[in-house]
C-alpha positions as a Markdown table, in Angstrom:
| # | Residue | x | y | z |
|---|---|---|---|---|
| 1 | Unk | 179.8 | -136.8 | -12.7 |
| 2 | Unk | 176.8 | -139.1 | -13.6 |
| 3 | Unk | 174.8 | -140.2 | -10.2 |
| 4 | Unk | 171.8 | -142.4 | -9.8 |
| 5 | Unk | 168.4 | -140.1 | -9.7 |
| 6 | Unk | 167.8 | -139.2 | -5.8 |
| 7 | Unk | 164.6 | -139.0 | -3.9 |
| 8 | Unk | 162.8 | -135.7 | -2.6 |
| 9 | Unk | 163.6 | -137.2 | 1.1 |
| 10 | Unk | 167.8 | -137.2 | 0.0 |
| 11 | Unk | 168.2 | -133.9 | -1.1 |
| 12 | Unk | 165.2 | -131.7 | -1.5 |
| 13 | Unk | 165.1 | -130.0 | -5.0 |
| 14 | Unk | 165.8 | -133.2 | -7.3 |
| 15 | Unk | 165.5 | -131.1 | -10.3 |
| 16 | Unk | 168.8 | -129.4 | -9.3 |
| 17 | Unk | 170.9 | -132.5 | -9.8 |
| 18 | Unk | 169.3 | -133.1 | -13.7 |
| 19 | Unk | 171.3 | -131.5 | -16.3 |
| 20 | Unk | 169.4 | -130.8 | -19.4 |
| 21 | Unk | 172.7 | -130.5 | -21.4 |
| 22 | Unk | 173.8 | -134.2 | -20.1 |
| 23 | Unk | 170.3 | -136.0 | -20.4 |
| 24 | Unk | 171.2 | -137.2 | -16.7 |
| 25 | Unk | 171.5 | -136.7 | -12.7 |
| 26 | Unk | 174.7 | -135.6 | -11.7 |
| 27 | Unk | 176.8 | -133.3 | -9.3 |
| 28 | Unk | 178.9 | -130.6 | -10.5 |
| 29 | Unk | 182.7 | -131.0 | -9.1 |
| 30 | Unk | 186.0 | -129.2 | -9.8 |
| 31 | Unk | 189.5 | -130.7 | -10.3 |
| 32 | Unk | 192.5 | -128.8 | -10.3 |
| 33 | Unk | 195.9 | -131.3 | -11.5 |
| 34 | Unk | 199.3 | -130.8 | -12.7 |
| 35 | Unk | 200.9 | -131.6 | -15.8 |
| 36 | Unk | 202.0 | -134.6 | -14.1 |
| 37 | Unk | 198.3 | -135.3 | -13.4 |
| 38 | Unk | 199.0 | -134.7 | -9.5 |
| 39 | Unk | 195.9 | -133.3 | -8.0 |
| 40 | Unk | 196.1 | -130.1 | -6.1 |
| 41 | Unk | 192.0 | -129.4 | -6.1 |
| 42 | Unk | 189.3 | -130.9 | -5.4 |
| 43 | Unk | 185.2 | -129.5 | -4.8 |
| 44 | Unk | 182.4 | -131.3 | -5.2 |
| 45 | Unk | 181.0 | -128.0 | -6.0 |
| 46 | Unk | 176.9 | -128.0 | -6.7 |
| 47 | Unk | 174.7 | -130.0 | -8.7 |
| 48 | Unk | 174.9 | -130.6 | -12.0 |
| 49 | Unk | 172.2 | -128.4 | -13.0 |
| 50 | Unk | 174.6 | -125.1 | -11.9 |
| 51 | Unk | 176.3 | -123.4 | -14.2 |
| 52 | Unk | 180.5 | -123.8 | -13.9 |
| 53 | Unk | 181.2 | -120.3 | -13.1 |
| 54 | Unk | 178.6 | -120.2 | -10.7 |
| 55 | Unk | 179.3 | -123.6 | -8.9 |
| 56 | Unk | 183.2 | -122.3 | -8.7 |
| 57 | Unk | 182.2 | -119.4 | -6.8 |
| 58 | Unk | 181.2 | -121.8 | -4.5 |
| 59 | Unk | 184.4 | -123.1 | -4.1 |
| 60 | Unk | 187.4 | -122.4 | -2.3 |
| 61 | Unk | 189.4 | -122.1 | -5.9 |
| 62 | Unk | 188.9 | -118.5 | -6.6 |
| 63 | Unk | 191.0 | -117.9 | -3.0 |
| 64 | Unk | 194.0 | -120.0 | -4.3 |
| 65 | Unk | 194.0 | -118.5 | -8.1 |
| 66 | Unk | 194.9 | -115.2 | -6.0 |
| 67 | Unk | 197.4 | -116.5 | -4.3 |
| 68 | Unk | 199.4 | -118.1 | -7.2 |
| 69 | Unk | 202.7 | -116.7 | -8.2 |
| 70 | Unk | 202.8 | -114.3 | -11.1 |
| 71 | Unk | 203.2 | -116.3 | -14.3 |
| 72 | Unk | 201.0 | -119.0 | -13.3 |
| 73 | Unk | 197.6 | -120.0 | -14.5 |
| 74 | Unk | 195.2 | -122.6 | -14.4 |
| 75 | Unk | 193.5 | -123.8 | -17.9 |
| 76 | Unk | 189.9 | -124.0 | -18.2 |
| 77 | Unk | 187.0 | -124.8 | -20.7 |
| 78 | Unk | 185.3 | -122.0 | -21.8 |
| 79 | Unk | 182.5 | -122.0 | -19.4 |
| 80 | Unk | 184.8 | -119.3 | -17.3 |
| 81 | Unk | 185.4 | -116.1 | -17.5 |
| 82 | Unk | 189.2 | -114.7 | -18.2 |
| 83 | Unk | 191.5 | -113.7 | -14.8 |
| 84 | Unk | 194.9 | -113.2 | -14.3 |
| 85 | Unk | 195.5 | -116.5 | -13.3 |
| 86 | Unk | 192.3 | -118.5 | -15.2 |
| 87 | Unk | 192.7 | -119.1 | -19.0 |
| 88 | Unk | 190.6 | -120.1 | -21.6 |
| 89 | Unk | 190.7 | -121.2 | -25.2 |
C-alpha cells in the first residue's frame, strides 16, 4: 500500500518503507478474504521494502494455515513458498 515518504524522527530506517520494485514508500500488509470477498485476515505486516514471505512470518497467518481443515487452502501469488494449506500458481 502506497504511503506518503516518512521522516527519520517517524520511523527510524526510512529506506525500509521504499520499494525499489514499486518506485514508491509503502507498507507491506496481508489480506486474507473469501470467495465472497469477506475478510477473515488482516496484518499490516512490515514495510514495503520486505520481502512477502518474510513479512508473513511476521504475521499471525502461518498459525491459522495450520489450523485449517484438511482440504482447505489459501491462494497466493508466487512470492510464497508451497504448504499444505498455501497454493500457488
Amino acid at each position: 500500500m502506497q504511503i506518503t515518504a516518512t521522516s527519520q524522527a517517524d520511523c527510524g530506517n526510512v529506506g525500509a518503507y521504499f520499494s525499489g520494485y514499486y518506485c514508491t514508500y509503502g507498507v507491506h500488509f496481508h489480506v486474507v478474504c473469501n470467495a465472497d470477498s469477506s475478510f477473515h485476515f488482516f496484518s499490516i505486516a512490515a514495510p514495503g521494502k520486505t520481502n512477502d514471505s518474510i513479512a508473513n512470518q511476521k504475521t499471525f497467518l502461518p498459525l491459522q494455515l495450520d489450523s485449517l481443515p484438511l482440504g482447505y487452502f489459501i491462494a497466493t501469488d508466487c512470492a510464497y513458498f508451497l504448504l499444505e494449506h498455501l497454493t500457488s500458481p
